[in-house]
N, C-alpha and C positions, 0 to 999 in steps of 0.2 A: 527583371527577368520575366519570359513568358510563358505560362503553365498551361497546361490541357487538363481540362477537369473532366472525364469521361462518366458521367452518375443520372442514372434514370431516375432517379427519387427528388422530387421536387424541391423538398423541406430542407432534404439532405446537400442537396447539390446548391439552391439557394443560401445556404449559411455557409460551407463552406466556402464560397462563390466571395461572399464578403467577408470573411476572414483572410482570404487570402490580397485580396484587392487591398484589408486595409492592410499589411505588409508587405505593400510597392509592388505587389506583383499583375501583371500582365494574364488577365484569365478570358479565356476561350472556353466553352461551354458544349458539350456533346451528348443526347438526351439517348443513344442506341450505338452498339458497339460498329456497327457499319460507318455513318455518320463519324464517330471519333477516327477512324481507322484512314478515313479520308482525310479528316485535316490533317493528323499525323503527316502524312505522307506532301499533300499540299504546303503545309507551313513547317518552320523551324524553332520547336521548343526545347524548352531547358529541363524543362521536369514533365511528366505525364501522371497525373491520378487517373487508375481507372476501376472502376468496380466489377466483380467479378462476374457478378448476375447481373447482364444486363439483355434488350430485346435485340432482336436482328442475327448480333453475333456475341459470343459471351465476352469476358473479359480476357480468357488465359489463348484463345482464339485469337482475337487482337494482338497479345503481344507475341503470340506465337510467328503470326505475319509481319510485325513488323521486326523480329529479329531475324527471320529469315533473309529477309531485305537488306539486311544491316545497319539496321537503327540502331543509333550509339547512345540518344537520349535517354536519362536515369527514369524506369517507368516505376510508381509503387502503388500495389497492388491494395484495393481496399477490400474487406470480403468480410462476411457474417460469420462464416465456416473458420472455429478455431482449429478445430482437426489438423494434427500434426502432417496426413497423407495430403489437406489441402491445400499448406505452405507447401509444402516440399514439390505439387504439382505448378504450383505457383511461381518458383523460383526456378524449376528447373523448364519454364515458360519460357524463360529473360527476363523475371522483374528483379532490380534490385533489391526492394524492401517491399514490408507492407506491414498495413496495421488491419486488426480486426474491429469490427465493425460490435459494438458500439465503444468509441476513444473517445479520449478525452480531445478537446481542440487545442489547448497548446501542447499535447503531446505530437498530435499528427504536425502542428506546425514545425517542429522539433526535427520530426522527421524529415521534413519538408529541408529545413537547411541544413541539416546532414547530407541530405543528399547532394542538395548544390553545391558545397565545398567538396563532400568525396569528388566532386567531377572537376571539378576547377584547381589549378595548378598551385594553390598556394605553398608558399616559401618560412609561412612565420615557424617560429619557435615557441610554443608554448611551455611558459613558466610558473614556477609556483616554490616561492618563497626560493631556496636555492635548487630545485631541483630543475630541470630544463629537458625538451623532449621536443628534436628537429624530427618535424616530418617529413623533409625531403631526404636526407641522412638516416631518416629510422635510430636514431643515434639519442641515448638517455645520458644525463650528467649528471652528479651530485657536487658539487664545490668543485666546477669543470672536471673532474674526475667520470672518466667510463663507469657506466653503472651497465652491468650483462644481465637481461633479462630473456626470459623465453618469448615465444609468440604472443601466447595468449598472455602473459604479463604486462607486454610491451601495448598492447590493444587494450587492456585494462586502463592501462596507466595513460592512454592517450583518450578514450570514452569520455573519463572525468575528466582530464583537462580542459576537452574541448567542449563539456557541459556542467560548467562550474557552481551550477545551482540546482542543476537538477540529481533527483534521488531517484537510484536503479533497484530495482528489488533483487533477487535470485533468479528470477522464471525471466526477467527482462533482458539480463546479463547473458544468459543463457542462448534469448530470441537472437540478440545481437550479434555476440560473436563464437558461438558455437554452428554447427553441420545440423538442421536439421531434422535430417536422415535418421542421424544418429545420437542422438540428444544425448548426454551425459547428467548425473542428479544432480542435483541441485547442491549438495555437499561439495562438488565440484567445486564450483564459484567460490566459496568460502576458502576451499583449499589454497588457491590461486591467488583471491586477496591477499591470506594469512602468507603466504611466501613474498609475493609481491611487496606489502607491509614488512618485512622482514627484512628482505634485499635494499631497501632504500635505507631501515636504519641503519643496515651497517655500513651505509657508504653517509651515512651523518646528518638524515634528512628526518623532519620528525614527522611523525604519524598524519601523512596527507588526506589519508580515506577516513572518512568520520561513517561508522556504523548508528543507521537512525532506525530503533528499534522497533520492529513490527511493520518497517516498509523498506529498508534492504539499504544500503551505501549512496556515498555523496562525498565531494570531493570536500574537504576542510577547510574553513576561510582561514585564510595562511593570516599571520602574525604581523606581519608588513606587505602589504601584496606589490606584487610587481609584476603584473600581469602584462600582456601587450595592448597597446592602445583597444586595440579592433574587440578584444573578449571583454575590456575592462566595462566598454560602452555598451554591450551585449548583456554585461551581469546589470549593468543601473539600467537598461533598459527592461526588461523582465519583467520587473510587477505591473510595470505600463500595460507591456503587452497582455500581460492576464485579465487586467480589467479591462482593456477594449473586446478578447475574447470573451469576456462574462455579458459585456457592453449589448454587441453584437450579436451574441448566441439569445440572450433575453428579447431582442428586437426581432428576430429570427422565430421567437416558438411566439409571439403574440400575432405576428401576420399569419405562421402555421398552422395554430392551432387549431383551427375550425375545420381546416384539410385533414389532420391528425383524426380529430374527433371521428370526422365523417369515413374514415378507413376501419377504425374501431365499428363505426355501425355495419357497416357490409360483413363483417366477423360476428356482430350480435346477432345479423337479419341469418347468415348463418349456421347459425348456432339453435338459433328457433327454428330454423327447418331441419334442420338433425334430430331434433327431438319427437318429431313429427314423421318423420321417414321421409321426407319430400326433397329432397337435396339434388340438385345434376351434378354430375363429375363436373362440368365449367362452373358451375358458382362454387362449387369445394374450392375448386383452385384456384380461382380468385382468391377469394377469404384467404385460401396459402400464402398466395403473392402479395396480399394487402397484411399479413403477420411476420413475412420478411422483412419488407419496407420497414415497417416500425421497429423490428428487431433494433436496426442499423439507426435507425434514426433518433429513436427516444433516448438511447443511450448520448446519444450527442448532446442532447436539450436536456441533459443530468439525470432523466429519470431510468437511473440503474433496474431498477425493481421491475420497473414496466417494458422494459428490454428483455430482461429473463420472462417473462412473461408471456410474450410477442414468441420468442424463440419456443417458450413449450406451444406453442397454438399453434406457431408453423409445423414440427413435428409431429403435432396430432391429428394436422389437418391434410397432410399427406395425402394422395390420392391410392396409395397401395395401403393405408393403415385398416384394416380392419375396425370399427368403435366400437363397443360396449357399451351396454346402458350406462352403466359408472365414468367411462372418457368421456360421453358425451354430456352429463351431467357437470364433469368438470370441466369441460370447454367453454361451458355455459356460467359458470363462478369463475372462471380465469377471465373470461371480458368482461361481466362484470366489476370482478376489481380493477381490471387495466382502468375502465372508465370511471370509475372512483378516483380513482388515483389522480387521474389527467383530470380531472373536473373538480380536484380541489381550489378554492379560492385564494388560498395562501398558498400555494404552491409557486416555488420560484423554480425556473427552471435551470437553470445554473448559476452558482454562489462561487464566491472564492473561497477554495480553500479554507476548513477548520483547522486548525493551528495543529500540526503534528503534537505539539505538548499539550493539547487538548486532554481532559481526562476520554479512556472509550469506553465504549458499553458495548459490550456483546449480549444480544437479542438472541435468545434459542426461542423460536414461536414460528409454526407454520401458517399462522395466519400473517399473510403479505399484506393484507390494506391496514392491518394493525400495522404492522414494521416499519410498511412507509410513512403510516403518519408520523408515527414516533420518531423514524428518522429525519422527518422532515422538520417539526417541530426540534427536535436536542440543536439543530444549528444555531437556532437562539437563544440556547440557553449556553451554547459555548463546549456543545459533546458532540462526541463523534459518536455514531454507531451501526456497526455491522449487526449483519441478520447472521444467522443459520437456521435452518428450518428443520434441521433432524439432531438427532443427537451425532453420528457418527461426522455432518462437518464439524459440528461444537467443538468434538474432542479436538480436530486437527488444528481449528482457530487458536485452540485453547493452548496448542503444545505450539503452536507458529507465532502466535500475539499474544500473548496473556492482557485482557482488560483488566480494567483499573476495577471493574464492577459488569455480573452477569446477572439477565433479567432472564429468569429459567419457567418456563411455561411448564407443568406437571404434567399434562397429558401427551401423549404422541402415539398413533397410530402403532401396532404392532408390538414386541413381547415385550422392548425398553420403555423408562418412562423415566421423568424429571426424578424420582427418587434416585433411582438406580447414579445418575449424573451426582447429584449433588453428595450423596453416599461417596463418589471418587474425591470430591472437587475438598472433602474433609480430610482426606490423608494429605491431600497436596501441601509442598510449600515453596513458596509463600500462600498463605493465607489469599483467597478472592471472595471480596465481598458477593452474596448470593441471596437475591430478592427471587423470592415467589410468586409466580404471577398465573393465579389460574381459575378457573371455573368451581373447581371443588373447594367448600368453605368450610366443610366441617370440620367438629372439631377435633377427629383424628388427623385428619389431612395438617391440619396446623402444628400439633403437637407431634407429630412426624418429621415436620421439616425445622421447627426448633431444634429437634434431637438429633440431627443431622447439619446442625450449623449451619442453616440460614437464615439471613440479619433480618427478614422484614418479609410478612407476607401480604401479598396483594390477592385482594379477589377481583375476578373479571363477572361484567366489565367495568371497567371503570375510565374517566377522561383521562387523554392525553396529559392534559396539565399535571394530577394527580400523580401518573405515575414517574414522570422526568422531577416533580417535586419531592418523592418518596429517594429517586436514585441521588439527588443530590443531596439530600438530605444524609445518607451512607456515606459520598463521598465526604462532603462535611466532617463527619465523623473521624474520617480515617485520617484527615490532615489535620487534624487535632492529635490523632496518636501517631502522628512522624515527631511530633516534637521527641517520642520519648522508644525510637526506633532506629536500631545501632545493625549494621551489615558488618558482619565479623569474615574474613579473606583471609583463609588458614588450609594450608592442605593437610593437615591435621584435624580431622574431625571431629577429635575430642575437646578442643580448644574451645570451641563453640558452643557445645552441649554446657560445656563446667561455666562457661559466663552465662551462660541461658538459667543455670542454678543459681547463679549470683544476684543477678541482676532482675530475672522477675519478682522477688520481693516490692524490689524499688517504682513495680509499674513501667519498667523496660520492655522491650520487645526483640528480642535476636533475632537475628537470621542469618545462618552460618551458611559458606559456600567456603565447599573445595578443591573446584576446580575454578582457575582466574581466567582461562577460557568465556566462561559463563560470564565474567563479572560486569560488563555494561547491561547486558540483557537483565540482569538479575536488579544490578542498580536501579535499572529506570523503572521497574516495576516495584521494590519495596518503598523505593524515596528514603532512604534513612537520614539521620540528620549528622548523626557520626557514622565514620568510616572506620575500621579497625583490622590494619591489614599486617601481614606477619612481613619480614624482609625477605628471605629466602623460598621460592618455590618454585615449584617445573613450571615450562614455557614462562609467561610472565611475572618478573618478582614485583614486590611489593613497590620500589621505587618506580618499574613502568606505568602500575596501574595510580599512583599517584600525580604521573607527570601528566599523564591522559585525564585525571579528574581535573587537573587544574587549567589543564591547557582549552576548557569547555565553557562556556559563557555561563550553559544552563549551571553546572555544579559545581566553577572554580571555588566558591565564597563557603563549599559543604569542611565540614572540622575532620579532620583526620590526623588518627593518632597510631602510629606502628609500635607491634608489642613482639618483641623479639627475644630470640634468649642470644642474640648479640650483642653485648655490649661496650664493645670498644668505638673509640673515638670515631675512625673511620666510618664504620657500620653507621653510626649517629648523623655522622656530620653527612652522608650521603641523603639519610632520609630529611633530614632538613632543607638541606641543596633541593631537593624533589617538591616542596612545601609541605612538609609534616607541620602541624600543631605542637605536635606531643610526641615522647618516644618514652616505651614502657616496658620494664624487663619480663619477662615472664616469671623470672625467678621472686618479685612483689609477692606478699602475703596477698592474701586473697581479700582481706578490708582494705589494705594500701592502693588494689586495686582496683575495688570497686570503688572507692572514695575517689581518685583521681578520674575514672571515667564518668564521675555522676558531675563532679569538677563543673569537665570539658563538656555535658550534655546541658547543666545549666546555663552557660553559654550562648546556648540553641536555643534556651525558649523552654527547657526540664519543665514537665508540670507533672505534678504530684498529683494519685488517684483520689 
């Protein structure tokens, strides 16, 4: 197939150039929106990339002219600008899709054949396991039976069929098959899965949406797959294609780099005339236009950090912004780190993917050349880790992803400060482990943050090594106390409290939930080694959420044992059908029953305090 790459950015437009080349495609090269707007018209493509900011004529310009014309080819839009006003001027341009500027490259690819199947007439049936879904019929089946779904049900359920390894967040589900204009929250999506999920069990199909916590849905590798030739060779093909993007994108930022570099100097050269008063509106805006470019670009070549980065320079360096001594001071430490950053020696510039079941670390620290090291450095040791640089996104990371472990810096500009956090982070539960990482050493500061339940203080500065050494060292820890860590599933919330009495004696650890809603999100983050669920509850009973633990690679082998006050046959022989361990009455003495839970935790690996 033949593609129009329309991108003034050299770095940007040369790597995508070969990405696309290496999957078979056909690319023609456009350096200014005039120039693209010609071939367009001269030749006959199958897809058009084009970017938004570009010289001569812009992007939305472009595609304006050519649907006026009645061009029929799928155009997607690439743009820096997340701004919901500047999709939505985008789309209603004539572009099909678009991605912002800085993506990931096998996402954009992604999109790339999205769009040439939505254009192209195919006939297949996408399947999975018994369920079936004709895209030319629009027509769902479960055991050849009609299955009636809505719109956005039916779009659901065809997203993930037709991206069988790929995981959608909330905010992406949203980009995809929601109005722009009019965006709906993100609770939405959930809602829709959770019906969607619903309507397939009752026509006999089991749970095809696997929810992957802290990064949103993915379709479920079915049990026996029976997929059709063409997606099956699409799913074995996939990690190929990642590692030739990694391949490629690496070959891409070592010819780049000294281009990179030298854009970064025209932003330093100035930055030092800022500080001097000596600055012309054209070298301001250059420096603007050489902090867009990288915006777009560094993000490609993996460096997320140095993207946000790029993006605050370009809006400081505005030609209507006003400076202050203080902006310009910090214009002047934001290229500074940018070029720390890019002139690390280990620095890779894109990695495959850390393992979703990686442990994460959540970074509260507003210093950025600290976070990237450290997040560049945790790849090797096998952690993931996200920044936030204030406390108010901390709290949001914290309530949307709960880490496994938070590396909390005590100071922070203005009335909050790391107390105040970690003061919250103690009522919470579950428990998250909370390292101290800061400047102030005395030894009130210490004995403050002991009395406030955090596991380990650090004083700054201190090497990278030291502190990825101190976090796993926590983590350590705490996979030592899963041996002896029991998730109790009761919408009774006293049930959980009274074994929480029983059982801390023994060196147990509870954690009760009552609502089964919660119960994956809560699962992945305690890790417990027993499961102890009641049979009867609202929305999900005790036998779904066992069908769903066992039906899961990561935690079929986890012990779970249902404690009901049912005890007739049925009730029993159902939770065993389900794969229960154990079945246990409620009505047991309270030694009957701790004695049979400490049982089934030795079992597991029980260690004694």
């Amino acid at each position: 197939m033949k593609l129009l790459l329309i991108e003034d950015d050299q770095p940007t437009s040369s790597m995508l150039a070969e990405l696309l080349v290496a999957q078979h495609y056909m690319v023609n090269l456009a350096t200014d929106g005039q120039m693209g707007l010609e071939l367009a018209r001269e030749f006959t493509y199958d897809l058009i990339l084009l970017d938004v900011t570009l010289p001569k004529m812009n992007g939305l310009s472009v595609c304006k002219h050519l649907r006026a014309e009645g061009y029929q080819c799928p155009i997607l839009l690439l743009t820096a600008n997340a701004s919901s006003n500047e999709r939505v001027m985008g789309l209603d341009a004539g572009a099909n899709d678009y991605v912002v500027k800085p993506f990931d490259p096998p996402e954009l690819l992604a999109r790339v054949r999205a769009l040439l199947r939505r254009d192209a007439a195919t006939t297949s049936v996408l399947t999975w396991e018994n369920v079936k879904l004709d895209t030319v019929s629009n027509e769902v089946t479960c055991n050849d039976e009609s299955v009636r779904l809505t719109h956005k049900e039916y779009c659901l359920l065809e997203l993930f069929l037709l991206n069988p390894k790929r995981i959608f967040s909330r905010s992406a589900l949203l980009d995809r098959l929601w109005d722009f204009a009019e965006p709906p929250g993100e609770e939405t999506v959930s809602t829709h899965i959770k019906c969607l999920r619903q309507k397939l069990k009752a026509a006999g199909a089991a749970d095809l949406i696997e929810t992957v916590y802290g990064l949103g849905y993915r379709l479920r590798t079915p049990v026996q797959a029976v997929e059709p030739p063409v997606l099956a060779f699409m799913e074995k093909q996939q990690d190929v294609k990642l590692q030739r993007a990694v391949t490629i994108t690496s070959k891409a930022w070592n010819k780049y780099r000294d281009k990179i570099l030298a854009q970064v100097t025209v932003i330093e050269t100035t930055a030092q005339a800022l500080t001097s008063a000596q600055l012309s509106p054209i070298d301001r805006q250059s420096a603007q236009q050489e902090a867009h470019k990288l915006a777009g670009s560094l993000g490609i070549f993996g460096f997320m950090a140095g993207s946000q980065i790029a993006q605050e320079l370009e809006a400081l360096l505005q030609p209507a912004v006003t400076l202050t001594d203080v902006q310009v001071q910090h214009i002047v430490e934001l290229t500074a780190s940018l070029r720390l950053m890019l002139e690390q020696p280990q620095t890779a510039p894109l990695t495959v993917e850390t393992s979703a079941y990686a442990p994460l670390i959540l970074m509260i620290d507003d210093d950025l050349m600290l976070a990237e090291r450290v997040r560049i450095e945790a790849i090797a040791w096998g952690l993931r880790v996200e920044v936030a640089t204030d406390l108010t996104v901390a709290r949001k990371a914290i309530a949307q992803s709960p880490p496994n472990v938070i590396l909390l810096d005590l100071n922070f500009p203005g009335a909050e400060n790391g107390f105040m956090l970690l003061r919250e982070l103690m009522q919470r539960s579950p428990k998250i482990p909370v390292l101290a990482f800061t400047g102030q050493g005395d030894l009130a500061s210490r004995l403050e943050v002991v009395r406030l339940g955090g596991c380990v203080f650090l004083q700054k500065p201190l090497p990278t090594y030291e502190i990825l050494k101190a976090v796993t060292d926590v983590l350590h820890q705490m996979q030592v106390s899963h041996h002896n860590r029991v998730l109790v599933v009761d919408d009774d919330g006293a049930i959980a409290a009274n074994l929480e009495h029983l059982l801390q004696p023994f060196g147990v650890e509870v954690t009760g939930l009552s609502d089964p809603h919660q119960f994956w999100e809560l699962l992945t983050v305690t890790m417990p080694n027993l499961l102890l669920l009641d049979l009867e509850m609202p929305g999900f009973d005790g036998v779904d959420l066992c069908q769903a633990v066992r039906s899961d690679p990561k935690w079929q082998q986890l012990a779970i044992v249902f404690l009901s006050t049912h005890t007739e046959a049925a009730a029993i022989e159902r939770a065993f059908i389900a794969g229960a361990d154990d079945y246990l009455s409620k009505a047991m003495t309270a030694t009957e029953l701790v004695t049979r839970i400490i049982h089934r935790l030795k079992r597991s690996g029980f260690q004694t305090e």
